[in-house]
N, C-alpha and C positions, 0 to 999 in steps of 0.2 A: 594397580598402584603405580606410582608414580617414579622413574628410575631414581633407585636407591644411591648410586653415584654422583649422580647430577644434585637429588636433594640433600646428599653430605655435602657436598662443594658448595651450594649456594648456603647452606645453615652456615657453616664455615666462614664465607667473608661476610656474612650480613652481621654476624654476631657481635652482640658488645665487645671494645677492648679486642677485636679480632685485630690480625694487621696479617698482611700481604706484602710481597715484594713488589716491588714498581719500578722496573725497568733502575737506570742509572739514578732517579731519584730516592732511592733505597724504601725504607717502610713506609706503607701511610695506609696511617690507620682510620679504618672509617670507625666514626665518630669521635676520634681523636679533638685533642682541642686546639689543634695546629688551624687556625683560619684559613691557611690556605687549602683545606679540606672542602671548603662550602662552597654553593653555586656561585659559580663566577671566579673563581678563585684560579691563581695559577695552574698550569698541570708542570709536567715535569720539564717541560718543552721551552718553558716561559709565555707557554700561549693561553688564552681561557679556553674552560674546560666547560661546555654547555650542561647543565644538570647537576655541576657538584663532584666532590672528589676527585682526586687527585689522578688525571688521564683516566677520566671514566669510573672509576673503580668503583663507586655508587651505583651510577646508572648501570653497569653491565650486572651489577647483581641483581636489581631491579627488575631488569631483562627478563633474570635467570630464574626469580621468583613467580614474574609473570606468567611464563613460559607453564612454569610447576601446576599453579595456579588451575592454569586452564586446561590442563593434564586434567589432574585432580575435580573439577568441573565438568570436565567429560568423561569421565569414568565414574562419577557418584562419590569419589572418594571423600567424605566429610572430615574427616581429621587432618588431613592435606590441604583438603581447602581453607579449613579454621585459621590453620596452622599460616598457611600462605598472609592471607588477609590480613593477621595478625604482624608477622614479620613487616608487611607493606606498609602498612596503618604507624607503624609505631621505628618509623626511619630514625637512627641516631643521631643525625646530622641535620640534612634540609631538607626536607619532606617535599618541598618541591623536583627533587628529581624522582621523585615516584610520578606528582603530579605530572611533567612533560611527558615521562615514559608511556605514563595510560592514553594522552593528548595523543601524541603520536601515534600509538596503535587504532585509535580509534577512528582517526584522521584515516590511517591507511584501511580500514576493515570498511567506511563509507566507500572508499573508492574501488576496492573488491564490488561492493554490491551492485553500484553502477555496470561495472565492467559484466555483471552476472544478470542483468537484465532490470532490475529495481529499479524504480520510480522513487523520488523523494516522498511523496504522500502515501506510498505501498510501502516505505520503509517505516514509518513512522507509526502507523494503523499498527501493521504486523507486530511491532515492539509494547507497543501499548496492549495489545491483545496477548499475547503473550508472556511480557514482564509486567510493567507499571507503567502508571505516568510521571512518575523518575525518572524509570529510562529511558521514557519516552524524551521527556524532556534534555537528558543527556544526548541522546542520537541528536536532536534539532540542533544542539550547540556543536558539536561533529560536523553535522549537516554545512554548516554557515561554516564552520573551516574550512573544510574542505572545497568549499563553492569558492571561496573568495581567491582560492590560485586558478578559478578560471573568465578570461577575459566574456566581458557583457555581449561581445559580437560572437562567442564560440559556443553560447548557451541559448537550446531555445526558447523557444516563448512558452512552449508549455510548462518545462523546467521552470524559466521565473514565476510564473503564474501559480506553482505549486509550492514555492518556495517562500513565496508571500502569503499563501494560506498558512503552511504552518508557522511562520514568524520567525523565519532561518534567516537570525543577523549578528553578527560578530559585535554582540556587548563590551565583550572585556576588551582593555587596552593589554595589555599582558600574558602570554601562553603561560606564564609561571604561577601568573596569579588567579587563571581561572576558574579551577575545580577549586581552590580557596576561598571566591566568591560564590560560585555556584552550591556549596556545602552551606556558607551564611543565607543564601537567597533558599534553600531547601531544608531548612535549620536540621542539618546533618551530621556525625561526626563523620572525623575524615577515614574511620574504616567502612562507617554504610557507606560511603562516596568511593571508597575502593573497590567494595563487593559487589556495586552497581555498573559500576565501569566494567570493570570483567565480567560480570553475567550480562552485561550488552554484547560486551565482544564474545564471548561464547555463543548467543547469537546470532550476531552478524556472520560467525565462522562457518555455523551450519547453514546460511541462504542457500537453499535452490536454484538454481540455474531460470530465467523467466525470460519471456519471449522479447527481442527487443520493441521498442515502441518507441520512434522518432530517435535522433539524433544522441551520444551522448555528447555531454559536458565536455570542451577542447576539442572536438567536431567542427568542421568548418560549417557554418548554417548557413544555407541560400536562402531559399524561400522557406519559410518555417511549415512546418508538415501540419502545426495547428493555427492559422494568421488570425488577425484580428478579425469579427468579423462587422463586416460594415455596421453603418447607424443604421439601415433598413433592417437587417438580418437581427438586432440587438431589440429594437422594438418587437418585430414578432417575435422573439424569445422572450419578449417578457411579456406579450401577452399571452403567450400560452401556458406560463410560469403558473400567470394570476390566474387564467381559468383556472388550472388544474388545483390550484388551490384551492379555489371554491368546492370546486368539484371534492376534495376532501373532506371540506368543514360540513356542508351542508346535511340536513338530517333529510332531506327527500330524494330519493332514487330518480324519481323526473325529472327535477332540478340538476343532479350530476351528470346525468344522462347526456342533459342539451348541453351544459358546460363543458361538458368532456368531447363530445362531438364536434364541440367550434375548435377546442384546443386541435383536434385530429385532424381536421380541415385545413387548419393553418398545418400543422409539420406537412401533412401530405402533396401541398402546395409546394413548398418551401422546398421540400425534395425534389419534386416533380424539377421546379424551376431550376435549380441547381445542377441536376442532370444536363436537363437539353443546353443548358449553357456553357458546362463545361464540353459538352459533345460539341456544340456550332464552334467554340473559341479554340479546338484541339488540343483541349488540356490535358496535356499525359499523366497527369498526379494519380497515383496509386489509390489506392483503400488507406484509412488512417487507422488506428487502435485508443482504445482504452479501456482502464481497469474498474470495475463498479463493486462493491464490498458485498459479500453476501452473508448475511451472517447469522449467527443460532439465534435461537432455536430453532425448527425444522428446514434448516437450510437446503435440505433436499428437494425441498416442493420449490421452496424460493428461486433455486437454480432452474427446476424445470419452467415456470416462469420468468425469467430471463431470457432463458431461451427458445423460449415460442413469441415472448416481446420481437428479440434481436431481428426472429426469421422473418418476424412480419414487416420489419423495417428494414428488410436487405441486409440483413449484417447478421454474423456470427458468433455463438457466444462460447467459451470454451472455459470451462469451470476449473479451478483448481481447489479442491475438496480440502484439503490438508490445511492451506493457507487461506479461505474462507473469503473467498474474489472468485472474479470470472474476467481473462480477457475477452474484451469485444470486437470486433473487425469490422470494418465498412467505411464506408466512405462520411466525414465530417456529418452531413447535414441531418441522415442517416442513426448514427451517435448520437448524436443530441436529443432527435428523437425517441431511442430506443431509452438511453437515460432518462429523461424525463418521465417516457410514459412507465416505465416497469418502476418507478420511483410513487408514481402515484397509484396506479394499479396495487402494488405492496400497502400501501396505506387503506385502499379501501378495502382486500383482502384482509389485514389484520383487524381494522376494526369490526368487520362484519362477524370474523371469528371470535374474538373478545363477545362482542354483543350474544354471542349463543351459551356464554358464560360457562360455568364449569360440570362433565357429564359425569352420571354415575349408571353402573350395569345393575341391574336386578339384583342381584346382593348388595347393595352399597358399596363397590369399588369404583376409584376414581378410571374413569378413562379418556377425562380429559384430553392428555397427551395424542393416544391413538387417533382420539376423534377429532383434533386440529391436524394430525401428518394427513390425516385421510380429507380434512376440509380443503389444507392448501393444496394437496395432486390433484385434487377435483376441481378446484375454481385453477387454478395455472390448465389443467385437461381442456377443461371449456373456454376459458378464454383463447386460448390456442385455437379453435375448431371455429369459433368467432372473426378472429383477426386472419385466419386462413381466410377463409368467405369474403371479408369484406377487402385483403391486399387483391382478393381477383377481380371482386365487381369493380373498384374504386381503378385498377389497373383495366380493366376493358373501357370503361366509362373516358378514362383522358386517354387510350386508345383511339379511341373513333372519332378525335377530334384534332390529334395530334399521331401522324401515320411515323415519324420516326419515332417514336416511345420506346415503343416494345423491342425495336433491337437496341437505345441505350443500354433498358434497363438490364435487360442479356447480359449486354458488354459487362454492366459495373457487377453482374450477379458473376459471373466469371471469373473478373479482378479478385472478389473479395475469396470464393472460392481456393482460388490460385494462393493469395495468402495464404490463407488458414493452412495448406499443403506445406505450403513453406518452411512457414514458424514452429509448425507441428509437424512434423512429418509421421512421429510412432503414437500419433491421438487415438481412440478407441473410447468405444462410444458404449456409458454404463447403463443397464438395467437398472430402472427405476427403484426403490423397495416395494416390497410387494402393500398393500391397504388391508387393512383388518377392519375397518370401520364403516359398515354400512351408511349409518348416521350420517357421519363427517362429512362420507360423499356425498352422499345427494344433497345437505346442508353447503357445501363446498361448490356446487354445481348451479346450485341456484342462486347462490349470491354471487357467482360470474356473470347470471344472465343478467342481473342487476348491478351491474357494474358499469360504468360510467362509459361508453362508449360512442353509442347510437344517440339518435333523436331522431324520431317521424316514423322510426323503422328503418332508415338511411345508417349505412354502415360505414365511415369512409374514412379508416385509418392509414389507406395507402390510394 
Protein backbone atom coordinates (compact mmCIF):
# COMPACT_ATOMS: atom_id res chain seq x y z
CA UNK A 1 0.00 0.00 0.00
CA UNK A 2 0.89 3.20 -0.69
CA UNK A 3 2.42 5.46 2.56
CA UNK A 4 -0.49 6.36 4.42
CA UNK A 5 1.00 9.89 5.43
CA UNK A 6 2.08 11.02 2.20
CA UNK A 7 -1.63 9.84 0.63
CA UNK A 8 -3.27 12.04 3.75
CA UNK A 9 -1.08 15.12 2.62
CA UNK A 10 -1.77 14.84 -1.03
CA UNK A 11 -5.84 13.99 -0.46
CA UNK A 12 -5.40 16.99 1.80
CA UNK A 13 -4.26 19.87 -0.67
CA UNK A 14 -5.83 18.34 -3.86
CA UNK A 15 -9.15 18.61 -2.20
CA UNK A 16 -12.11 20.82 -3.03
CA UNK A 17 -12.37 24.21 -1.10
CA UNK A 18 -8.79 22.77 0.58
CA UNK A 19 -6.45 25.77 1.25
CA UNK A 20 -2.90 25.85 2.39
CA UNK A 21 -0.56 28.33 3.76
CA UNK A 22 1.70 30.09 1.15
CA UNK A 23 4.66 31.50 2.50
CA UNK A 24 3.89 35.63 3.14
CA UNK A 25 1.17 35.40 0.42
CA UNK A 26 -1.06 33.89 3.14
CA UNK A 27 -4.05 31.28 1.78
CA UNK A 28 -4.60 30.04 -1.70
CA UNK A 29 -6.78 27.97 -2.38
CA UNK A 30 -6.57 25.64 -5.02
CA UNK A 31 -9.42 25.76 -6.99
CA UNK A 32 -10.29 28.92 -5.44
CA UNK A 33 -11.76 31.56 -7.65
CA UNK A 34 -9.02 34.03 -7.16
CA UNK A 35 -7.56 34.08 -11.05
CA UNK A 36 -4.45 34.41 -9.85
CA UNK A 37 -4.64 30.79 -8.90
CA UNK A 38 -4.52 29.62 -12.75
CA UNK A 39 -1.61 28.70 -15.14
CA UNK A 40 0.31 31.70 -15.66
CA UNK A 41 -0.98 33.53 -12.94
CA UNK A 42 1.13 35.47 -10.49
CA UNK A 43 2.77 33.45 -7.57
CA UNK A 44 3.58 35.07 -4.47
CA UNK A 45 6.79 36.50 -5.62
CA UNK A 46 5.17 38.69 -8.31
CA UNK A 47 6.69 36.30 -10.80
CA UNK A 48 4.74 33.53 -13.06
CA UNK A 49 4.13 30.48 -11.67
CA UNK A 50 4.68 27.73 -14.57
CA UNK A 51 1.73 25.17 -14.30
CA UNK A 52 -0.74 27.10 -12.06
CA UNK A 53 -1.30 27.95 -8.60
CA UNK A 54 -0.22 30.09 -6.56
CA UNK A 55 4.22 29.23 -6.06
CA UNK A 56 3.37 25.81 -7.27
CA UNK A 57 0.82 24.66 -5.12
CA UNK A 58 -0.90 22.84 -7.98
CA UNK A 59 1.82 21.37 -9.62
CA UNK A 60 3.52 20.01 -6.36
CA UNK A 61 0.38 18.18 -5.44
CA UNK A 62 0.41 16.89 -8.88
CA UNK A 63 3.83 15.59 -8.19
CA UNK A 64 2.51 14.18 -5.19
CA UNK A 65 -0.19 12.35 -6.66
CA UNK A 66 1.87 11.08 -9.44
CA UNK A 67 4.41 9.94 -7.38
CA UNK A 68 1.08 7.81 -5.38
CA UNK A 69 -0.01 6.75 -8.56
CA UNK A 70 2.98 4.77 -9.58
CA UNK A 71 3.39 3.50 -6.04
CA UNK A 72 -0.02 2.13 -6.47
CA UNK A 73 0.93 0.85 -10.16
CA UNK A 74 3.66 -1.01 -8.96
CA UNK A 75 2.29 -2.79 -6.14
CA UNK A 76 -1.05 -3.83 -7.89
CA UNK A 77 -2.85 -1.63 -5.69
CA UNK A 78 -6.32 -0.89 -7.57
CA UNK A 79 -8.12 1.45 -5.42
CA UNK A 80 -5.08 3.64 -5.11
CA UNK A 81 -4.57 3.63 -8.56
CA UNK A 82 -8.65 4.58 -9.27
CA UNK A 83 -8.34 6.76 -6.68
CA UNK A 84 -5.11 8.60 -8.07
CA UNK A 85 -6.32 8.85 -11.79
CA UNK A 86 -9.35 10.15 -10.63
CA UNK A 87 -7.88 13.02 -8.41
CA UNK A 88 -5.51 13.90 -11.67
CA UNK A 89 -8.41 13.51 -14.25
CA UNK A 90 -10.63 15.87 -12.37
CA UNK A 91 -8.09 19.05 -11.35
CA UNK A 92 -10.21 22.10 -9.78
CA UNK A 93 -8.39 24.70 -11.46
CA UNK A 94 -6.26 24.16 -14.83
CA UNK A 95 -6.01 20.85 -15.82
CA UNK A 96 -3.08 21.88 -17.64
CA UNK A 97 -0.75 21.58 -14.69
CA UNK A 98 -1.38 17.81 -14.56
CA UNK A 99 -0.98 18.09 -18.28
CA UNK A 100 3.03 19.61 -18.11
CA UNK A 101 3.57 17.45 -14.90
CA UNK A 102 3.04 14.01 -17.08
CA UNK A 103 5.10 16.05 -20.19
CA UNK A 104 7.70 16.50 -18.04
CA UNK A 105 8.09 13.15 -16.53
CA UNK A 106 7.73 11.56 -19.59
CA UNK A 107 10.32 13.71 -21.30
CA UNK A 108 12.65 12.78 -18.37
CA UNK A 109 11.82 8.64 -18.29
CA UNK A 110 12.74 8.91 -22.50
CA UNK A 111 16.03 10.09 -21.44
CA UNK A 112 16.57 7.39 -18.62
CA UNK A 113 16.10 4.92 -21.48
CA UNK A 114 18.67 6.22 -23.63
CA UNK A 115 21.02 6.64 -20.82
CA UNK A 116 20.06 2.58 -20.11
CA UNK A 117 20.90 1.46 -23.49
CA UNK A 118 17.32 1.86 -25.69
CA UNK A 119 17.07 2.47 -29.21
CA UNK A 120 14.31 4.70 -30.28
CA UNK A 121 12.56 1.97 -32.56
CA UNK A 122 13.44 -0.76 -29.40
CA UNK A 123 11.47 1.63 -27.36
CA UNK A 124 8.72 2.08 -29.25
CA UNK A 125 8.06 -2.09 -30.39
CA UNK A 126 8.58 -2.84 -26.62
CA UNK A 127 5.53 -0.31 -25.68
CA UNK A 128 3.43 -1.32 -28.29
CA UNK A 129 4.01 -5.03 -27.21
CA UNK A 130 3.51 -4.54 -24.07
CA UNK A 131 0.90 -1.72 -23.58
CA UNK A 132 -1.00 -0.32 -26.72
CA UNK A 133 -0.74 1.56 -29.65
CA UNK A 134 -1.75 4.61 -27.46
CA UNK A 135 1.05 4.30 -25.63
CA UNK A 136 2.73 3.63 -28.10
CA UNK A 137 1.78 6.54 -29.77
CA UNK A 138 2.30 8.67 -26.55
CA UNK A 139 6.11 7.52 -26.17
CA UNK A 140 6.77 8.82 -30.08
CA UNK A 141 5.30 12.27 -28.89
CA UNK A 142 7.90 11.98 -25.74
CA UNK A 143 10.27 10.64 -28.17
CA UNK A 144 10.31 14.15 -30.63
CA UNK A 145 10.63 16.11 -27.17
CA UNK A 146 12.88 14.90 -25.90
CA UNK A 147 15.03 14.75 -29.29
CA UNK A 148 14.53 18.15 -30.19
CA UNK A 149 16.91 19.57 -27.04
CA UNK A 150 19.46 17.76 -28.93
CA UNK A 151 21.54 19.54 -31.74
CA UNK A 152 21.41 17.82 -35.54
CA UNK A 153 25.45 17.41 -35.38
CA UNK A 154 25.21 15.52 -31.71
CA UNK A 155 22.67 12.79 -33.15
CA UNK A 156 23.63 10.02 -35.11
CA UNK A 157 22.60 8.80 -38.36
CA UNK A 158 21.12 5.81 -37.17
CA UNK A 159 19.19 7.72 -34.44
CA UNK A 160 17.67 10.10 -37.29
CA UNK A 161 17.00 7.23 -39.51
CA UNK A 162 14.98 5.57 -36.65
CA UNK A 163 13.34 8.50 -35.66
CA UNK A 164 11.90 9.14 -39.16
CA UNK A 165 10.59 5.59 -39.38
CA UNK A 166 8.52 6.13 -36.47
CA UNK A 167 7.35 9.60 -37.26
CA UNK A 168 9.04 11.45 -33.96
CA UNK A 169 8.06 15.22 -34.82
CA UNK A 170 7.15 17.91 -32.50
CA UNK A 171 3.21 18.55 -33.77
CA UNK A 172 2.18 20.74 -31.14
CA UNK A 173 3.00 24.37 -30.92
CA UNK A 174 2.45 24.34 -26.97
CA UNK A 175 3.74 21.88 -24.10
CA UNK A 176 0.43 23.02 -22.22
CA UNK A 177 -1.77 22.37 -25.00
CA UNK A 178 -0.58 18.91 -26.11
CA UNK A 179 -1.87 16.03 -24.22
CA UNK A 180 -5.23 18.39 -25.00
CA UNK A 181 -4.69 17.80 -28.57
CA UNK A 182 -3.42 14.44 -28.44
CA UNK A 183 -6.68 13.22 -26.14
CA UNK A 184 -8.87 15.10 -29.43
CA UNK A 185 -6.59 13.43 -31.95
CA UNK A 186 -7.17 9.90 -29.81
CA UNK A 187 -10.83 10.76 -29.09
CA UNK A 188 -10.04 10.34 -25.26
CA UNK A 189 -11.15 11.46 -22.09
CA UNK A 190 -8.50 13.32 -20.23
CA UNK A 191 -8.56 10.47 -17.38
CA UNK A 192 -7.75 7.48 -20.13
CA UNK A 193 -4.93 10.17 -21.42
CA UNK A 194 -3.93 10.27 -17.59
CA UNK A 195 -3.89 6.53 -17.01
CA UNK A 196 -1.84 6.07 -20.34
CA UNK A 197 0.62 8.43 -19.41
CA UNK A 198 1.43 6.84 -16.22
CA UNK A 199 1.30 3.08 -17.33
CA UNK A 200 3.84 4.50 -19.96
CA UNK A 201 5.98 5.87 -17.34
CA UNK A 202 5.49 2.72 -15.06
CA UNK A 203 7.05 1.24 -18.07
CA UNK A 204 9.61 3.25 -18.96
CA UNK A 205 10.66 2.79 -14.99
CA UNK A 206 11.09 -0.84 -15.10
CA UNK A 207 13.55 -0.72 -18.64
CA UNK A 208 16.34 -3.07 -18.43
CA UNK A 209 19.66 -1.99 -18.57
CA UNK A 210 20.71 -2.91 -22.82
CA UNK A 211 23.96 -3.08 -24.44
CA UNK A 212 24.92 0.28 -25.90
CA UNK A 213 24.92 0.46 -29.70
CA UNK A 214 26.54 3.63 -31.38
CA UNK A 215 26.64 6.96 -30.02
CA UNK A 216 23.95 8.62 -27.62
CA UNK A 217 22.04 11.64 -28.30
CA UNK A 218 24.49 14.99 -27.08
CA UNK A 219 27.46 12.66 -28.05
CA UNK A 220 29.90 14.42 -30.04
CA UNK A 221 29.61 12.25 -33.51
CA UNK A 222 32.65 11.85 -35.75
CA UNK A 223 32.34 9.48 -38.37
CA UNK A 224 28.81 7.96 -37.62
CA UNK A 225 29.29 4.15 -36.59
CA UNK A 226 26.31 3.48 -39.25
CA UNK A 227 27.36 6.20 -42.77
CA UNK A 228 25.47 6.32 -45.64
CA UNK A 229 26.12 3.87 -47.72
CA UNK A 230 27.24 4.72 -51.26
CA UNK A 231 24.97 4.52 -54.56
CA UNK A 232 27.11 1.16 -55.39
CA UNK A 233 26.40 -0.55 -52.04
CA UNK A 234 22.39 0.97 -52.20
CA UNK A 235 21.92 -0.87 -55.76
CA UNK A 236 23.24 -4.20 -54.49
CA UNK A 237 21.01 -3.79 -51.56
CA UNK A 238 18.32 -3.54 -53.50
CA UNK A 239 19.00 -6.12 -55.69
CA UNK A 240 19.12 -8.54 -53.23
CA UNK A 241 16.09 -7.02 -51.47
CA UNK A 242 14.16 -7.83 -54.86
CA UNK A 243 15.69 -11.44 -55.22
CA UNK A 244 14.73 -12.31 -51.92
CA UNK A 245 11.46 -11.24 -52.51
CA UNK A 246 10.86 -13.41 -55.27
CA UNK A 247 12.41 -15.90 -53.51
CA UNK A 248 9.46 -15.63 -50.93
CA UNK A 249 6.48 -15.14 -53.36
CA UNK A 250 7.27 -17.81 -55.66
CA UNK A 251 5.39 -21.44 -55.39
CA UNK A 252 8.58 -23.41 -56.86
CA UNK A 253 11.49 -24.60 -54.70
CA UNK A 254 13.81 -24.38 -57.89
CA UNK A 255 12.88 -21.10 -58.69
CA UNK A 256 13.70 -19.78 -54.81
CA UNK A 257 16.58 -21.81 -54.92
CA UNK A 258 18.32 -19.94 -57.93
CA UNK A 259 16.95 -16.54 -56.67
CA UNK A 260 18.12 -17.08 -53.23
CA UNK A 261 21.59 -18.16 -54.55
CA UNK A 262 22.26 -14.86 -56.59
CA UNK A 263 20.89 -12.89 -53.59
CA UNK A 264 23.78 -15.01 -51.49
CA UNK A 265 26.37 -14.27 -54.08
CA UNK A 266 25.94 -10.68 -54.05
CA UNK A 267 25.99 -10.31 -49.89
CA UNK A 268 29.07 -12.76 -50.07
CA UNK A 269 30.69 -10.43 -52.52
CA UNK A 270 29.79 -7.37 -50.86
CA UNK A 271 31.36 -8.73 -47.62
CA UNK A 272 34.31 -10.19 -49.12
CA UNK A 273 35.00 -6.73 -50.79
CA UNK A 274 34.48 -4.74 -47.71
CA UNK A 275 36.74 -6.73 -45.75
CA UNK A 276 39.98 -6.51 -47.83
CA UNK A 277 39.13 -2.87 -48.34
CA UNK A 278 38.91 -1.83 -45.13
CA UNK A 279 42.24 -4.15 -44.23
CA UNK A 280 44.32 -2.41 -47.61
CA UNK A 281 42.87 1.33 -46.33
CA UNK A 282 43.77 0.67 -42.30
CA UNK A 283 40.57 1.18 -41.23
CA UNK A 284 40.33 0.78 -37.38
CA UNK A 285 36.49 0.87 -37.19
CA UNK A 286 35.32 -1.83 -34.76
CA UNK A 287 32.23 -4.30 -35.24
CA UNK A 288 28.77 -2.30 -35.41
CA UNK A 289 25.40 -3.70 -33.72
CA UNK A 290 21.98 -3.98 -34.17
CA UNK A 291 18.58 -5.14 -32.75
CA UNK A 292 16.31 -7.47 -35.00
CA UNK A 293 12.62 -8.31 -33.11
CA UNK A 294 12.09 -11.83 -32.43
CA UNK A 295 8.90 -12.50 -31.81
CA UNK A 296 5.89 -15.30 -30.77
CA UNK A 297 5.05 -17.56 -31.27
CA UNK A 298 7.81 -20.11 -31.08
CA UNK A 299 10.24 -17.62 -30.50
CA UNK A 300 12.61 -20.11 -29.37
CA UNK A 301 13.28 -21.89 -32.60
CA UNK A 302 13.27 -18.26 -34.23
CA UNK A 303 16.14 -17.37 -31.99
CA UNK A 304 18.06 -20.38 -32.76
CA UNK A 305 17.68 -19.40 -36.26
CA UNK A 306 19.09 -16.13 -35.84
CA UNK A 307 21.62 -17.37 -34.57
CA UNK A 308 23.05 -19.87 -36.93
CA UNK A 309 22.06 -16.88 -39.78
CA UNK A 310 24.37 -14.28 -37.52
CA UNK A 311 27.30 -17.20 -37.23
CA UNK A 312 27.20 -17.81 -40.90
CA UNK A 313 27.72 -14.12 -41.67
CA UNK A 314 30.43 -13.40 -39.11
CA UNK A 315 28.47 -11.78 -36.59
CA UNK A 316 26.79 -12.69 -33.33
CA UNK A 317 23.59 -13.00 -32.03
CA UNK A 318 22.72 -12.56 -28.32
CA UNK A 319 18.90 -13.06 -27.55
CA UNK A 320 17.04 -11.41 -24.99
CA UNK A 321 14.04 -13.80 -24.14
CA UNK A 322 11.95 -11.50 -21.95
CA UNK A 323 12.07 -8.35 -24.25
CA UNK A 324 11.49 -10.51 -27.48
CA UNK A 325 14.89 -9.11 -29.68
CA UNK A 326 18.22 -10.36 -30.16
CA UNK A 327 21.29 -7.94 -30.24
CA UNK A 328 23.55 -8.63 -33.30
CA UNK A 329 27.33 -7.76 -33.51
CA UNK A 330 29.55 -7.69 -36.54
CA UNK A 331 30.74 -5.49 -38.69
CA UNK A 332 28.01 -3.26 -41.07
CA UNK A 333 28.12 -5.22 -44.24
CA UNK A 334 27.90 -8.35 -42.39
CA UNK A 335 24.31 -7.01 -40.59
CA UNK A 336 22.84 -6.30 -43.46
CA UNK A 337 23.39 -9.51 -44.58
CA UNK A 338 22.55 -11.56 -41.62
CA UNK A 339 19.14 -9.18 -41.46
CA UNK A 340 18.11 -9.70 -44.56
CA UNK A 341 18.70 -13.40 -44.98
CA UNK A 342 17.28 -14.57 -41.37
CA UNK A 343 14.19 -12.19 -42.54
CA UNK A 344 13.55 -14.24 -45.51
CA UNK A 345 14.60 -17.57 -44.37
CA UNK A 346 11.72 -16.83 -41.42
CA UNK A 347 9.23 -16.21 -44.21
CA UNK A 348 9.94 -19.37 -46.17
CA UNK A 349 10.22 -21.32 -42.67
CA UNK A 350 6.73 -20.02 -41.70
CA UNK A 351 5.02 -20.59 -44.76
CA UNK A 352 6.25 -23.93 -45.39
CA UNK A 353 5.01 -24.67 -41.70
CA UNK A 354 1.55 -23.02 -42.34
CA UNK A 355 1.44 -25.34 -45.66
CA UNK A 356 1.46 -28.60 -43.33
CA UNK A 357 -1.59 -27.07 -41.95
CA UNK A 358 -3.04 -28.11 -38.57
CA UNK A 359 -1.88 -32.02 -36.79
CA UNK A 360 -3.89 -34.23 -34.92
CA UNK A 361 -2.46 -37.61 -32.60
CA UNK A 362 -4.54 -40.70 -32.96
CA UNK A 363 -7.10 -39.83 -30.58
CA UNK A 364 -8.03 -36.60 -32.23
CA UNK A 365 -5.97 -34.02 -30.15
CA UNK A 366 -4.49 -30.98 -31.56
CA UNK A 367 -0.70 -31.14 -31.70
CA UNK A 368 -0.32 -28.63 -33.84
CA UNK A 369 1.60 -26.32 -31.54
CA UNK A 370 4.31 -29.26 -30.65
CA UNK A 371 4.56 -30.19 -34.23
CA UNK A 372 5.53 -26.38 -35.35
CA UNK A 373 8.16 -25.79 -31.97
CA UNK A 374 9.53 -29.16 -33.23
CA UNK A 375 9.23 -27.92 -37.27
CA UNK A 376 11.10 -24.58 -36.64
CA UNK A 377 14.29 -26.40 -34.23
CA UNK A 378 14.48 -28.68 -37.06
CA UNK A 379 14.51 -26.43 -40.19
CA UNK A 380 16.84 -23.39 -38.04
CA UNK A 381 19.10 -27.29 -37.04
CA UNK A 382 19.42 -27.78 -40.78
CA UNK A 383 19.82 -24.80 -42.02
CA UNK A 384 22.62 -24.12 -39.60
CA UNK A 385 24.60 -27.46 -40.80
CA UNK A 386 24.00 -25.90 -44.38
CA UNK A 387 25.21 -22.42 -43.98
CA UNK A 388 28.22 -24.08 -41.83
CA UNK A 389 29.21 -26.20 -45.17
CA UNK A 390 28.87 -23.64 -47.48
CA UNK A 391 30.63 -20.13 -45.06
CA UNK A 392 33.73 -22.93 -45.44
CA UNK A 393 33.66 -23.95 -49.15
CA UNK A 394 32.63 -20.35 -50.31
CA UNK A 395 35.61 -19.18 -47.53
CA UNK A 396 38.27 -21.79 -49.23
CA UNK A 397 37.13 -21.06 -52.79
CA UNK A 398 37.96 -16.73 -52.50
CA UNK A 399 40.91 -18.30 -50.42
CA UNK A 400 42.82 -19.69 -53.18
CA UNK A 401 42.62 -16.67 -55.06
CA UNK A 402 42.89 -14.02 -52.60
CA UNK A 403 46.04 -15.20 -50.05
CA UNK A 404 45.29 -12.30 -47.48
CA UNK A 405 41.62 -13.39 -46.83
CA UNK A 406 41.78 -15.72 -44.31
CA UNK A 407 43.72 -13.73 -41.87
CA UNK A 408 41.16 -10.68 -42.43
CA UNK A 409 38.64 -12.70 -41.93
CA UNK A 410 40.36 -13.81 -38.39
CA UNK A 411 40.99 -10.31 -37.56
CA UNK A 412 37.16 -9.20 -37.91
CA UNK A 413 36.04 -12.86 -36.28
CA UNK A 414 38.27 -11.59 -33.32
CA UNK A 415 36.79 -7.95 -33.22
CA UNK A 416 33.43 -9.07 -33.15
CA UNK A 417 34.35 -11.87 -30.62
CA UNK A 418 36.04 -9.32 -28.38
CA UNK A 419 32.72 -7.31 -28.40
CA UNK A 420 30.24 -9.64 -27.64
CA UNK A 421 32.97 -10.09 -24.23
CA UNK A 422 32.56 -6.70 -23.75
CA UNK A 423 28.99 -5.77 -23.76
CA UNK A 424 28.19 -9.05 -22.23
CA UNK A 425 30.59 -9.97 -20.14
CA UNK A 426 27.95 -12.49 -17.53
CA UNK A 427 26.31 -14.07 -21.12
CA UNK A 428 25.58 -17.86 -20.84
CA UNK A 429 24.60 -19.80 -23.30
CA UNK A 430 20.79 -21.55 -22.91
CA UNK A 431 19.71 -25.08 -23.63
CA UNK A 432 17.40 -25.45 -26.37
CA UNK A 433 13.86 -27.07 -25.12
CA UNK A 434 13.75 -30.23 -25.51
CA UNK A 435 11.28 -31.56 -29.11
CA UNK A 436 8.42 -33.97 -28.55
CA UNK A 437 7.51 -34.11 -32.01
CA UNK A 438 8.79 -36.58 -34.27
CA UNK A 439 6.69 -35.29 -37.37
CA UNK A 440 7.51 -31.69 -36.99
CA UNK A 441 11.17 -32.74 -37.17
CA UNK A 442 11.77 -34.46 -39.94
CA UNK A 443 8.80 -32.17 -41.58
CA UNK A 444 11.02 -29.12 -40.32
CA UNK A 445 14.15 -30.74 -41.85
CA UNK A 446 13.14 -31.18 -45.06
CA UNK A 447 11.78 -27.89 -45.81
CA UNK A 448 15.29 -26.40 -44.79
CA UNK A 449 16.69 -28.62 -47.47
CA UNK A 450 14.30 -26.85 -49.74
CA UNK A 451 14.86 -23.70 -48.60
CA UNK A 452 16.06 -21.20 -50.89
CA UNK A 453 19.84 -21.30 -50.81
CA UNK A 454 21.70 -23.24 -53.49
CA UNK A 455 21.38 -23.57 -57.20
CA UNK A 456 23.53 -26.25 -59.31
CA UNK A 457 24.31 -27.73 -56.01
CA UNK A 458 26.61 -24.57 -55.31
CA UNK A 459 26.40 -23.38 -51.94
CA UNK A 460 27.77 -19.85 -51.45
CA UNK A 461 26.42 -17.90 -48.69
CA UNK A 462 29.92 -16.84 -47.51
Amino acid sequence: MPDSRRWGQAKHSWGRGSSRQNGPGGQNRVGGQNGQDRAGGQNGAGGQDEGGGRNGVGREAAERLIDLALEALALDDSSAWHLCVERLSDLPNDPRIVDLALVRRLRGAVRTAWERGWLPTDLARHTGRELSGRHRSLLVDAIADEMRSYGAATVDIRWRAQLETLGAEVWWDADDDRLRIWRARQTVTTSTSVATALELLGLLSALPRLAFIGPLPGAAVGRSTAPDAPAADQRMLGKVRALLAKAESTEFPEEAEALSARAQELMTKHSIDHALLSASEGDASGPDGCRIPVDAPYESPKAVLLTVVAEANRCRAVWHRELGLSTVLGFPADLAATEMLFTSLLVQATSAMVRTGSQQDGLGRSRTRSFRHAFLNAYAARIGERLHTARERATQEAGSSQQDLLPVLSARDQAVDRAVNDLFPALTRSRARRVSNYEGWVAGRAAADLAALHSNDQISPR
